[in-house]
BAMIPA-980640 format. One record per atom (N, C-alpha, C): x, y, z. Coordinates in steps of 0.1 Angstrom, whole numbers, plus 5000, padded with zeros to 4 digits. Layout:
XYZ/...
//
This chain:
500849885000/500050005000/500950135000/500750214990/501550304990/500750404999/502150495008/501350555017/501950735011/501350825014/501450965011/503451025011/504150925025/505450935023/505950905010/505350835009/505550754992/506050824981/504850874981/504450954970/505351084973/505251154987/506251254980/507851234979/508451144983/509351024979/509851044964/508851024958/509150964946/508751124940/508651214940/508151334936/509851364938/510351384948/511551454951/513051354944/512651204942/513351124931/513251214921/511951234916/512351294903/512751394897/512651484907/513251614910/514651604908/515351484916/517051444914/517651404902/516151384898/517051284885/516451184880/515551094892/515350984891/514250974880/513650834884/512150804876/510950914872/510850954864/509851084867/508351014874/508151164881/506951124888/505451064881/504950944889/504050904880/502450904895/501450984894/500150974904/500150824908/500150794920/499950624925/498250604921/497950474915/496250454910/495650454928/494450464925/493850454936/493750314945/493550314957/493650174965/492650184974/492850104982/491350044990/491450205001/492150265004/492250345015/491550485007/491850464995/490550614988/491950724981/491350824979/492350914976/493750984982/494551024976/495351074986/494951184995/495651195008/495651305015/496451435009/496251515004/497051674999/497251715010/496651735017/496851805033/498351745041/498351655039/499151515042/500451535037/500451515026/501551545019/501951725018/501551795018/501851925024/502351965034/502451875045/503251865061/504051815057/504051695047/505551595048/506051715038/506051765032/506851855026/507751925039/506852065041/507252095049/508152055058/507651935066/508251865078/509751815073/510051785060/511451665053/512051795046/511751935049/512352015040/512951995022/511751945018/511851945004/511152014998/510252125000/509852204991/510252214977/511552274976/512252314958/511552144955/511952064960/512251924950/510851894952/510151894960/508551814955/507851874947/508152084948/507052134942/507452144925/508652034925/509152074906/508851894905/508951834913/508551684915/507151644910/506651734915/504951714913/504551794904/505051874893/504651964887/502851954888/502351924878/500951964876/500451824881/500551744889/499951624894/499251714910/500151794916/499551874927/498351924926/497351974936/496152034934/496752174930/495552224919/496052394917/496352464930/495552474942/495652524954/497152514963/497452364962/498352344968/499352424959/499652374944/500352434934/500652604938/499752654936/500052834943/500152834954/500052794967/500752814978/502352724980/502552634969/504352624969/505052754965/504052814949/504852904946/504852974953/504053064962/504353154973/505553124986/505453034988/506752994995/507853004987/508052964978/509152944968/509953124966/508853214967/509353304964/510553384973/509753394985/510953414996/512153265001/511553194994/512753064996/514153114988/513453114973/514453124964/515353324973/514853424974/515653504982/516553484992/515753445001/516653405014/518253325008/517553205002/519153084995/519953224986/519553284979/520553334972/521353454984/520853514991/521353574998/522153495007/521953375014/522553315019/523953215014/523653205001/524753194989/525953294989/525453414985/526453534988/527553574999/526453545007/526853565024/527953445025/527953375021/528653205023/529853265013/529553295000/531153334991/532153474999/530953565006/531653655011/532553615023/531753515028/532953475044/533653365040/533653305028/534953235023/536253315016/535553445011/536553505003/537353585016/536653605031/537253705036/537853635046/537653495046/538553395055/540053385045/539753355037/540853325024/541853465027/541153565024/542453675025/542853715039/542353675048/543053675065/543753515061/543953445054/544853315056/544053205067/542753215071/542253165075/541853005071/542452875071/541452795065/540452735068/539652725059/538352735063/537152595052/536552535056/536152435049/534652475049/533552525035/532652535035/531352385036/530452375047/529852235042/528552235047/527552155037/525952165038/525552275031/524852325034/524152465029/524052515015/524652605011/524952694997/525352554989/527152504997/527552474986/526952324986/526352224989/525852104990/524952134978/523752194978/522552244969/523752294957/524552334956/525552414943/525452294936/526952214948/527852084942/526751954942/525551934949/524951854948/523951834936/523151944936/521751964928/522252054916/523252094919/523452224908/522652324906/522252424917/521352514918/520752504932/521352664934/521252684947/520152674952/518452724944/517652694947/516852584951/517452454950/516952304950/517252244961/517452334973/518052284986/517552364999/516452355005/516452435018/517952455031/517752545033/518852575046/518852685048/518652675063/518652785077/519952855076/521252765081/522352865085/523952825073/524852895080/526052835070/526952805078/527852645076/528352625084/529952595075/530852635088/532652605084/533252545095/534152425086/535052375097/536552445093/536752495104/538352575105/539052515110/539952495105/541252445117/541552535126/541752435138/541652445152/542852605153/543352605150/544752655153/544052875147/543052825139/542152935134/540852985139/540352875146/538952935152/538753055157/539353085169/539053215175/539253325163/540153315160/540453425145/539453455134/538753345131/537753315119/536753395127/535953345141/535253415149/535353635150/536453605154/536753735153/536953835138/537053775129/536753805119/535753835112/534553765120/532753755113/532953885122/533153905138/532854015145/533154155140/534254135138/534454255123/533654305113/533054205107/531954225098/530454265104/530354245115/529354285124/528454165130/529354055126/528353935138/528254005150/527753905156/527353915171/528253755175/528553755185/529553645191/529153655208/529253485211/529053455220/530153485228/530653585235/531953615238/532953505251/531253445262/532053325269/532553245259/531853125250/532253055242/533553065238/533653195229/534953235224/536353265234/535853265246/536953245254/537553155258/535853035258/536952905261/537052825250/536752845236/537952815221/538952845227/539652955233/541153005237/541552895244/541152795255/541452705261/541552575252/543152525244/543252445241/543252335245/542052195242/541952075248/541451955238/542051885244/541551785229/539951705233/539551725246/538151685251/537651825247/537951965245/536852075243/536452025226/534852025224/534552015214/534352215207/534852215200/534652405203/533952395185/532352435189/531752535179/531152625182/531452745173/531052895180/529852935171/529453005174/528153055167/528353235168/527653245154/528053405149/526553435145/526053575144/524953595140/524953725133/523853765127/523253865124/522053885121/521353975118/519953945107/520053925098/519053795099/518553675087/519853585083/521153605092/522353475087/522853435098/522953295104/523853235111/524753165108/525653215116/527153125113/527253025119/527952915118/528352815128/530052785124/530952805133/532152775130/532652635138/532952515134/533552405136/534852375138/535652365151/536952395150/537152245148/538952215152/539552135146/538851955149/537951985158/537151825159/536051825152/535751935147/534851955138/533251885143/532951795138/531351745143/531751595152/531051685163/531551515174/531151375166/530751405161/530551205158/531551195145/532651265141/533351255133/535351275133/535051325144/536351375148/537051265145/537451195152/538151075152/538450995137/537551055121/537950995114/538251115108/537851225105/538151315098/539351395103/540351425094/541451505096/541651605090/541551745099/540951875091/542651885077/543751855080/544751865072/544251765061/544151655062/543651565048/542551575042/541551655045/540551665040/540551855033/541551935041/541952025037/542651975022/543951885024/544751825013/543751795004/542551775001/541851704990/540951774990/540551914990/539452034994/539452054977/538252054976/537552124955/536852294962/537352324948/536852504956/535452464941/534652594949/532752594945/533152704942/532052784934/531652894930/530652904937/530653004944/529153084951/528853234951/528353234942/528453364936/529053454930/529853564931/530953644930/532253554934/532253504943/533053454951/533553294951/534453224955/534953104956/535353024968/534552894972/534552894985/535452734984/536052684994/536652584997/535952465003/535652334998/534452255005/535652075001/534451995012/535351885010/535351785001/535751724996/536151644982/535151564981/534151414971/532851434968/533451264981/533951204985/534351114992/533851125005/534751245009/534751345022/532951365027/532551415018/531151495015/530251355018/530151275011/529651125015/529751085030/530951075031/531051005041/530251105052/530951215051/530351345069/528251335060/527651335051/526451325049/525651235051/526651075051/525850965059/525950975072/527251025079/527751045099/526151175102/526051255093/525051355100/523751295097/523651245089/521951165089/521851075099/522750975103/522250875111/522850975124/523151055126/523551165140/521951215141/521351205130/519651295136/518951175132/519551035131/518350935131/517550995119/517850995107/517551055092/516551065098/515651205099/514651275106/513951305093/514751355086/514151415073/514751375059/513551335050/514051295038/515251375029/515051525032/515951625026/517751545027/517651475036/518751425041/519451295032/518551225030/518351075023/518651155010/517851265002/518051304989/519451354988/519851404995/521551484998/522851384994/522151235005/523451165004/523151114989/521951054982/521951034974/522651094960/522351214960/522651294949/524651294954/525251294962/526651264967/527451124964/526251034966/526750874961/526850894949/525950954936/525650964923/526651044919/527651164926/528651194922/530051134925/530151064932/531150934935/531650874923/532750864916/533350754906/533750654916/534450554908/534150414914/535650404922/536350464915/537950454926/537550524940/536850714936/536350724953/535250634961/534550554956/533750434963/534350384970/535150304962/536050214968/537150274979/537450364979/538650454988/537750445001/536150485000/535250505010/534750405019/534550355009/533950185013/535550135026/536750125022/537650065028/537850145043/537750265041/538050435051/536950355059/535950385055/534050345064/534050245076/534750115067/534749985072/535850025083/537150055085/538150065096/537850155103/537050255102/536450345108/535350295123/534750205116/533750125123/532150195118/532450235107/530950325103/530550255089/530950125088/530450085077/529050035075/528650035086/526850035090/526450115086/526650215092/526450385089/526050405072/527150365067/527050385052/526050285047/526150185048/525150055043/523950125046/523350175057/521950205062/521550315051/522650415052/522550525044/522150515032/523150425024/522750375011/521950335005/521150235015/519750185014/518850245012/518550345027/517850445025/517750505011/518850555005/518850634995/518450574981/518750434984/518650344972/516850284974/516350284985/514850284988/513950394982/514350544987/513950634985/513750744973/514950734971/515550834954/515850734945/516550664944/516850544933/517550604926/518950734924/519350734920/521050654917/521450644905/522750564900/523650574909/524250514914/525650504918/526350414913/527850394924/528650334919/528850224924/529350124917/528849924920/529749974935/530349974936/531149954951/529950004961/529550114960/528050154967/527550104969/526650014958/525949934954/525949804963/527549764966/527849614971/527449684982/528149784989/527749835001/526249805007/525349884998/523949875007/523049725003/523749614999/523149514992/524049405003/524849445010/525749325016/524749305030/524549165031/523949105042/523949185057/523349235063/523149295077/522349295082/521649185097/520949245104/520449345111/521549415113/521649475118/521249665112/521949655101/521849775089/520349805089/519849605085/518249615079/517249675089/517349675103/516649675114/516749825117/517849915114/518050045113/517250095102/517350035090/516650095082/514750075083/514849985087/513649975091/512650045100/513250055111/512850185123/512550275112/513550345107/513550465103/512550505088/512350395085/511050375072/509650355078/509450305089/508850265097/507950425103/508950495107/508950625113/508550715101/509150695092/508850775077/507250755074/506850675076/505550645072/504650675083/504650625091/503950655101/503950815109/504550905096/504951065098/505551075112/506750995120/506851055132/508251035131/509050985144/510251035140/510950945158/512450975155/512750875160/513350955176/512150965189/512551085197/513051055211/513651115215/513951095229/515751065229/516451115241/517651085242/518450915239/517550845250/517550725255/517650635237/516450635233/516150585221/517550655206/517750775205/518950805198/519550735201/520250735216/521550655217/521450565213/520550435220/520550345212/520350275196/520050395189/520150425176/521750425173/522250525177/524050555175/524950445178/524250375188/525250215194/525050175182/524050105175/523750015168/524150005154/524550155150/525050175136/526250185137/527350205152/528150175148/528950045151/530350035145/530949945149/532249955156/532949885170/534349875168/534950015173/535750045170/536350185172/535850305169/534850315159/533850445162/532350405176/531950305178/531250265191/532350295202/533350275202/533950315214/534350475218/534850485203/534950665203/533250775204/532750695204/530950755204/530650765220/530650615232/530750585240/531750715248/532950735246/533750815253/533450975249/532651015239/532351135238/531451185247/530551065247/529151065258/529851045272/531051025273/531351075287/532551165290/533451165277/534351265281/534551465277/534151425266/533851505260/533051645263/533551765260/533051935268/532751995252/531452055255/531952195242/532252305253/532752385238/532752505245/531852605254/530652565254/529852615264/530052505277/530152385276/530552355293/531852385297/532752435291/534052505294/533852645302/532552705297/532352845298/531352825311/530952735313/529752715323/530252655335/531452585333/532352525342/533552655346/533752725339/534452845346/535852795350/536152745345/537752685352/538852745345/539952735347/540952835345/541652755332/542552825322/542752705308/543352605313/544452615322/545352485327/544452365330/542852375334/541952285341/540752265334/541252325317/539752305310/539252155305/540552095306/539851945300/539051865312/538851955324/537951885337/536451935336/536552015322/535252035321/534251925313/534651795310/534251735309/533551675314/533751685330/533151665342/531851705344/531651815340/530451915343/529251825330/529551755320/528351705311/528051595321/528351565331/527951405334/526551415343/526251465350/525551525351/523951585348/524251635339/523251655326/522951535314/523751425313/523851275307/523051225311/523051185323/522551095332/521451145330/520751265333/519451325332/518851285320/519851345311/519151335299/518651205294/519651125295/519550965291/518550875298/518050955316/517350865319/515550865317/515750995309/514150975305/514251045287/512451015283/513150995269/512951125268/513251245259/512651375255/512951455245/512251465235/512551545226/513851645220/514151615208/515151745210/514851815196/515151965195/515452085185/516151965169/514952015162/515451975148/517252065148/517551955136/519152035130/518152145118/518952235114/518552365106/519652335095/520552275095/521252185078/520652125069/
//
């Protein structure tokens, strides 16, 4: 029985590339819900892709209230585009390095057109040795900066997770220092992934982003990091696998597996090979096709949840989501984040002097235990 996720599923395939959209015949349950499928838009942040997905199969009603969204959609991205080439070009001439990722350039290098990608904020991973500086550099421009935060980035620690946040009207920054996204640190190395960095065009400007390998792998770590909440996410990795040649497959597939995230990727791939059906490459391919109970039972939840429009909530329940995808040395490195691990706001909230900032790790345990022992909601990602 095809259910309304379905359908806009296969709307946003075709929007990528895939099968063009074809109306599902009618079934014992009656017509589709429009109403229905107008939340799961909303809700999976696909707008650009369902409302060119569905061209004229949409009700006319619905059809004119996409285009009204669309209008201040397509503004905001282009401005937000701009804004992304402007703080790559003004990182670049302070010697700043700076790795653009998600946002502008994902919808650029992914979809090819900025338009075809919802996103809230813009986010960069800097090397560590550059954070405070990149920060202070948006302040220049007239961010706003969290100024505790930014003091304890100054406190070098290999337990401080340090992302700072910059603001203004209608643009947020998010800067990623040298550990860049907790659930990645440990495999990502801002210098090798710097070494193999492709520069984007965004607008006037030219920004620095990670190689299409790189890009895969941190787009399957952040989907199964939000329990793929939203299909926008599933279409992302997909359109990333489909730019993969078969030597980077293969480089990926090998990296994944010693990583202990080769679940991660299998689940991912499925998903994407369930959902969008777009081409990839055979090493991919073997990937999301190779025997897993474990993979299948992940993907399952989460299709499961897809359909039944809800979502995968509570502390307790993530984690055990995050155990399960991974393997080996990233389960252990996942495990020790959830207990050793500080950002820069428990550094700042712990108040300790720099000689004693890696004891601010102490101060999350605390708030773990809490969190972990009952289930509760948490704040969508805005990527």
């Amino acid at each position: 029985m095809t259910t309304e996720f379905d359908v806009v599923a296969g709307a946003v395939a075709a929007a990528c590339g895939g099968a063009a959209f074809t109306p599902p015949a009618a079934d014992a349950r009656g017509p589709l819900d429009w109403s229905r499928i107008a939340r799961l838009v909303g809700r999976h942040r696909v707008l650009p892709l369902a409302a060119s997905g569905f061209g004229a199969a949409a009700p006319d009603a619905l059809r004119a209230s996409w285009r009204a969204e669309l209008g201040p959609h397509a503004q905001r991205s282009l401005h937000l585009l701009a804004t992304a080439g402007a703080i790559a070009s003004r990182f670049d001439a302070a010697g700043i390095r700076a790795l653009a990722v998600k946002g502008p350039v994902l919808a650029v290098v992914g979809y090819g057109d900025p338009l075809r990608r919802s996103y809230g904020d813009l986010d960069f991973w800097v090397a560590r040795a550059d954070l405070v500086r990149a920060a202070e550099c948006l302040a220049a421009e007239g961010y706003t900066l969290d100024a505790p935060l930014v003091e304890a980035a100054r406190r070098p620690s290999r337990f401080v997770q340090a992302t700072l946040n910059a603001a203004r009207p209608g643009v947020d920054v998010e800067l990623h220092g040298e550990a860049f996204i907790r659930f990645v640190d440990h495999t990502f190395d801002f210098d090798g992934s710097w070494a193999t960095r492709r520069a984007v065009r965004l607008g006037a400007h030219t920004a620095q982003t990670l190689d299409a390998g790189d890009t895969l792998h941190y787009l399957a770590l952040h989907g199964d990091w939000h329990n793929w909440e939203r299909l926008q996410w599933v279409a992302d990795l997909a359109v990333a696998a489909r730019a993969c040649d078969e030597q980077t497959a293969t480089r990926l597939a090998r990296r994944a597996a010693r990583a202990g995230h080769g679940r991660v990727l299998a689940s991912a791939l499925t998903l994407a090979r369930t959902f969008v059906a777009l081409p990839m490459p055979s090493a991919l391919v073997d990937i999301a096709a190779r025997p897993d109970p474990r993979a299948t039972a992940l993907v399952a939840q989460v299709t499961t949840a897809y359909r039944a429009d809800s979502a995968i909530l509570g502390a307790r329940r993530r984690f055990v989501f995050h155990l399960r995808s991974r393997d080996g040395r990233a389960r252990r490195h996942y495990l020790a984040w959830c207990g050793l691990s500080a950002s820069a706001a428990d550094v700042a909230a712990a108040g300790l002097p720099p000689r004693l900032s890696w004891l601010s790790a102490a101060w999350r345990v605390p708030g773990l235990l809490a969190r972990y022992a009952r289930p509760t909601s948490e704040p969508p990602s805005r990527g």
